[in-house]
Residue frames as a rotation matrix with the C-alpha (Angstrom) as fourth column:
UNK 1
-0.297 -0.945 -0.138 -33.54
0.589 -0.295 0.752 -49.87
-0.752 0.142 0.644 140.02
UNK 2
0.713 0.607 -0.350 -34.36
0.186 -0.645 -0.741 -46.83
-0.676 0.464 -0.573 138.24
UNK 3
0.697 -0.381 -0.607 -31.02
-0.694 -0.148 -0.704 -46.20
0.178 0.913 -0.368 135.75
UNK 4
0.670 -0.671 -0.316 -27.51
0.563 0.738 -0.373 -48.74
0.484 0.072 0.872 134.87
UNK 5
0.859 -0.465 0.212 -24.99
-0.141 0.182 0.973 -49.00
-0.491 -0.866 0.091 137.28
UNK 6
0.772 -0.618 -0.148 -21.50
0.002 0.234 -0.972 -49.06
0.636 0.750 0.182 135.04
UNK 7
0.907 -0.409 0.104 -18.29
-0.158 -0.101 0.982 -50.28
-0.392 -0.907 -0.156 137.19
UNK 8
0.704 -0.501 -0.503 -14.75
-0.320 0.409 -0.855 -50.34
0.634 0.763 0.128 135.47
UNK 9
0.640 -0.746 0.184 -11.12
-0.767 -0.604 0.218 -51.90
-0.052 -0.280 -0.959 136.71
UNK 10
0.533 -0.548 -0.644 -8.06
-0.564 0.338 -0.754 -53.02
0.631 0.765 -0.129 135.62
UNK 11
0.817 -0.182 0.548 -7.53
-0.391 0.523 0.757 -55.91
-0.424 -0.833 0.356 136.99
UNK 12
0.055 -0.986 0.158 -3.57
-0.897 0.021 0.441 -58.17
-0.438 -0.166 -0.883 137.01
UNK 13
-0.376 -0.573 0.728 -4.35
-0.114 0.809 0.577 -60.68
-0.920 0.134 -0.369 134.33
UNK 14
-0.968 -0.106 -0.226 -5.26
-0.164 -0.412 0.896 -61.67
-0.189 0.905 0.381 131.23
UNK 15
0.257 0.957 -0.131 -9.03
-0.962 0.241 -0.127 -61.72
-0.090 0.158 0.983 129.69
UNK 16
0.307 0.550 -0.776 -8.98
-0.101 0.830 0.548 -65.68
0.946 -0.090 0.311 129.22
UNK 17
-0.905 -0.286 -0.315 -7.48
0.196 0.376 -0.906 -65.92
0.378 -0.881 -0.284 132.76
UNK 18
-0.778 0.608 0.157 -10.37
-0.539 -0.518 -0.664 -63.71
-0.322 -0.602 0.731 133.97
UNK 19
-0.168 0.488 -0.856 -12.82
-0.816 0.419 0.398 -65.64
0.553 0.766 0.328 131.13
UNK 20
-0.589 -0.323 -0.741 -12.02
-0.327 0.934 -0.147 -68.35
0.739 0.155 -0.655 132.87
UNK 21
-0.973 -0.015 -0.232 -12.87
0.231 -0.151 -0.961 -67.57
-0.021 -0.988 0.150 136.18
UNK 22
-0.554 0.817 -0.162 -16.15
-0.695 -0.561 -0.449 -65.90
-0.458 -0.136 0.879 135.19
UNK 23
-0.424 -0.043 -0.905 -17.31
-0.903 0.101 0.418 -68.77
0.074 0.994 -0.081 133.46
UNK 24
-0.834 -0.508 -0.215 -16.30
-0.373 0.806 -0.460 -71.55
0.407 -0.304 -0.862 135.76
UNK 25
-0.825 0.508 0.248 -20.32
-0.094 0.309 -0.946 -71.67
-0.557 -0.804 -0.208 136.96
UNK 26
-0.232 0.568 -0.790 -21.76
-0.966 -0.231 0.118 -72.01
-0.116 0.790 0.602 133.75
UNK 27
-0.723 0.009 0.691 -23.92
0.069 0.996 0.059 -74.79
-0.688 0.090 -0.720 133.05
UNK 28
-0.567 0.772 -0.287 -26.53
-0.752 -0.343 0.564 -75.73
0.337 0.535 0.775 130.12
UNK 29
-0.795 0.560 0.234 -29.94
-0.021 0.360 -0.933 -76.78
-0.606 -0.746 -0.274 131.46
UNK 30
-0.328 0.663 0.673 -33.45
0.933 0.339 0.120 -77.23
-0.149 0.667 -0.730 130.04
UNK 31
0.583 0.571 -0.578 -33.86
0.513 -0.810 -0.283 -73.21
-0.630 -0.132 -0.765 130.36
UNK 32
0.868 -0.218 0.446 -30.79
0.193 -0.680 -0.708 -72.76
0.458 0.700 -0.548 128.04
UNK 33
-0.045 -0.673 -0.738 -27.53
0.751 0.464 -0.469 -71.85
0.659 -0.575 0.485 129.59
UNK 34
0.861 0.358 0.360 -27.38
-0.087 -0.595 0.799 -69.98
0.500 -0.720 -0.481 132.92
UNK 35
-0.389 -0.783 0.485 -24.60
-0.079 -0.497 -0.864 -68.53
0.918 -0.375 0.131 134.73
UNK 36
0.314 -0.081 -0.946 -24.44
0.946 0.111 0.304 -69.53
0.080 -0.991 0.111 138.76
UNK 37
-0.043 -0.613 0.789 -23.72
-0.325 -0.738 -0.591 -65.79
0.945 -0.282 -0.168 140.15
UNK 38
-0.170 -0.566 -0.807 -22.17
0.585 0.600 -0.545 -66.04
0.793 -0.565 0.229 143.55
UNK 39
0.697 0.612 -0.373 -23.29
0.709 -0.511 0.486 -64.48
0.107 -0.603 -0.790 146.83
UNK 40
-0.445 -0.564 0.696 -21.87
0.319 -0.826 -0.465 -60.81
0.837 0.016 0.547 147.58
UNK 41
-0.642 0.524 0.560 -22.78
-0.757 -0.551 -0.351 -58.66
0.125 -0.649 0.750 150.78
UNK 42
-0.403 0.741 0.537 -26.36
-0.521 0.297 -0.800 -59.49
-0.752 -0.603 0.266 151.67
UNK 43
-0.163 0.793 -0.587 -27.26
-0.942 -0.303 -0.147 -61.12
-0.295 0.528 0.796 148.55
UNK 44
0.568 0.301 0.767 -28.43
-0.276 0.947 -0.167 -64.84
-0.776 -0.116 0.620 148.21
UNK 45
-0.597 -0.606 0.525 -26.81
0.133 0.571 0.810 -67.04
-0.791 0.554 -0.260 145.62
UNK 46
0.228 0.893 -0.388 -28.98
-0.416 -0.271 -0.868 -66.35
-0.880 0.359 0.309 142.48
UNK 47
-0.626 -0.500 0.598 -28.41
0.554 0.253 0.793 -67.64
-0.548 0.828 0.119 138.37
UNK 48
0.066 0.267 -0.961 -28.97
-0.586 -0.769 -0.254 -65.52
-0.807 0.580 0.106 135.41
UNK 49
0.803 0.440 0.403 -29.93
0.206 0.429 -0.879 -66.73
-0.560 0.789 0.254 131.64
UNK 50
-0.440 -0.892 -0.105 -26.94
0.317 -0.264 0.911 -66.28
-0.840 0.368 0.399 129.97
UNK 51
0.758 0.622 -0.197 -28.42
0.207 -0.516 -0.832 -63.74
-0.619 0.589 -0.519 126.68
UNK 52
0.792 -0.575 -0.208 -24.78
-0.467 -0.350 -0.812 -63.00
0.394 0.739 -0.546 124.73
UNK 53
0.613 -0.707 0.352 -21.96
-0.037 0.419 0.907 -65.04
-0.789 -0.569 0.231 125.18
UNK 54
0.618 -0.776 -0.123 -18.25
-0.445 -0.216 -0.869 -63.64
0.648 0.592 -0.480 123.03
UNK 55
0.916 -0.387 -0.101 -15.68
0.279 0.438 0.855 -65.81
-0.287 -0.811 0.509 124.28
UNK 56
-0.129 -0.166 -0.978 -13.42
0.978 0.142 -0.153 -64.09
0.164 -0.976 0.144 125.85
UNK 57
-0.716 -0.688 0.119 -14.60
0.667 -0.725 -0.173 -60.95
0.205 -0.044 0.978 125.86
UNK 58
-0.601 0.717 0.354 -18.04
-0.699 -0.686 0.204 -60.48
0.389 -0.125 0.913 126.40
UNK 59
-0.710 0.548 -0.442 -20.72
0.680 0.697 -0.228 -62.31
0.183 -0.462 -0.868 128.87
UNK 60
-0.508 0.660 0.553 -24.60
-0.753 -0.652 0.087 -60.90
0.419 -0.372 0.828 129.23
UNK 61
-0.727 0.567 -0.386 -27.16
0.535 0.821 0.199 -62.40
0.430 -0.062 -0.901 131.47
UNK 62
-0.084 0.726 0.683 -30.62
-0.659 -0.554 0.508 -61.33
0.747 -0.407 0.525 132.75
UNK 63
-0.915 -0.283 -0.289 -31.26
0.219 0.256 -0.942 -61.98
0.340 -0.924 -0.173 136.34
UNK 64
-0.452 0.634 -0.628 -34.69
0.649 -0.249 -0.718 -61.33
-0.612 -0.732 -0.299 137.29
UNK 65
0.791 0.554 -0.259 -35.35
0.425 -0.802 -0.419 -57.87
-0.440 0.222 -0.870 136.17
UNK 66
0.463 -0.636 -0.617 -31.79
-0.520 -0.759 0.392 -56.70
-0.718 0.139 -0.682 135.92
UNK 67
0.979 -0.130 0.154 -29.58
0.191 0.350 -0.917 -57.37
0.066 0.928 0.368 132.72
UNK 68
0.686 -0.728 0.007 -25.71
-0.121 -0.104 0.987 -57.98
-0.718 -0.678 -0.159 133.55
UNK 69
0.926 -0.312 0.210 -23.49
0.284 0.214 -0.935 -57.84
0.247 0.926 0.287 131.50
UNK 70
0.266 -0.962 0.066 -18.89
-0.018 0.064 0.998 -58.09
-0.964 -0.267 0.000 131.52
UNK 71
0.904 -0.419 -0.082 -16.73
-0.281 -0.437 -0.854 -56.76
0.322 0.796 -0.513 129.26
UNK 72
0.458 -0.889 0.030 -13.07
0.491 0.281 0.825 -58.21
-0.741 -0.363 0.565 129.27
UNK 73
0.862 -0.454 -0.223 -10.89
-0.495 -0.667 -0.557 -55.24
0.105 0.591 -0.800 127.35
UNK 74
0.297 -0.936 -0.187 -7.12
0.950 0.310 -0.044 -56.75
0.099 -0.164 0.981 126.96
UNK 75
0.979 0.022 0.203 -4.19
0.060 -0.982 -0.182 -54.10
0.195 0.190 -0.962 127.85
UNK 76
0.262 -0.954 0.143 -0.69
-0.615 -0.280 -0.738 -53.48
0.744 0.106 -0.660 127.98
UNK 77
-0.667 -0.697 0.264 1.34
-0.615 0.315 -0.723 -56.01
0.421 -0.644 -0.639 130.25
UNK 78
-0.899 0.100 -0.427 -1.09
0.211 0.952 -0.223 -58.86
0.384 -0.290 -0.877 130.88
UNK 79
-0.866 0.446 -0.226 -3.90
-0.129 -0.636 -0.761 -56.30
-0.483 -0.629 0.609 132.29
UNK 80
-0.548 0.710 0.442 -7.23
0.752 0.187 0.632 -57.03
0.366 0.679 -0.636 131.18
UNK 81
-0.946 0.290 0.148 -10.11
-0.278 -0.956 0.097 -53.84
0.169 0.051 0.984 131.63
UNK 82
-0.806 0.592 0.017 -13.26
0.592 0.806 -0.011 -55.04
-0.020 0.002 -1.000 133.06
UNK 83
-0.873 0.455 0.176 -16.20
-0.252 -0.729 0.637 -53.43
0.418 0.512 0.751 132.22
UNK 84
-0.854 0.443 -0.272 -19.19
0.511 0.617 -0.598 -54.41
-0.097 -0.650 -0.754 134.90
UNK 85
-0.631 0.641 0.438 -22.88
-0.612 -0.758 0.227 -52.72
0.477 -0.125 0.870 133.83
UNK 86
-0.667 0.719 0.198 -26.32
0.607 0.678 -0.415 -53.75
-0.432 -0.156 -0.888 135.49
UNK 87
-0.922 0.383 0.064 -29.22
-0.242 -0.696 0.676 -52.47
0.304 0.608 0.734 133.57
UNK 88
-0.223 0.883 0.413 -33.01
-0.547 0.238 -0.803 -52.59
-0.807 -0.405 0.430 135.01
C-alpha cells in the first residue's frame, strides 16, 4: 500500500452505540490489548495491537504493516460521523 485510504459516513446512531459495537472484540493479552478485526470480502479474520484508545471517540490499531484507525464524530439527531483511515 503505497498512500492512506480515508473513508467517511454518517451512520443512524450514536458514537457509544457505535463504540460499542467496535469494541465488542477487544481483549487484553500478554501482547497488550488487541482488537479481533472481522473478516470482509476475501480477507481472513486478522487482530491488530490496539496503539490509541479515546473512549468513545477514537480507536487506532496497527495490523501488520497497516495502521487503522476510527473516528466516532457525534451529530445532530443521534448521527454519529465515522471517520475510517488505513495508513501503510
Amino acid at each position: 500500500m503505497t498512500g492512506t485510504m480515508r473513508i467517511e459516513r454518517l451512520l443512524p446512531c450514536a458514537p457509544q452505540e457505535l463504540w460499542a459495537r467496535l469494541i465488542e472484540n477487544a481483549e487484553a493479552t500478554d501482547r497488550g490489548a488487541v482488537l479481533r478485526l472481522e473478516p470482509t470480502c476475501a480477507l481472513k479474520e486478522t487482530t491488530g495491537t490496539i496503539t490509541r484508545y479515546q473512549s468513545p471517540t477514537l480507536l487506532e490499531c496497527r495490523s501488520g504493516e497497516r495502521l487503522l484507525r476510527w473516528e466516532l464524530l457525534p451529530r445532530a439527531d443521534g448521527m454519529t460521523l465515522l471517520v475510517f483511515t488505513v495508513s501503510p
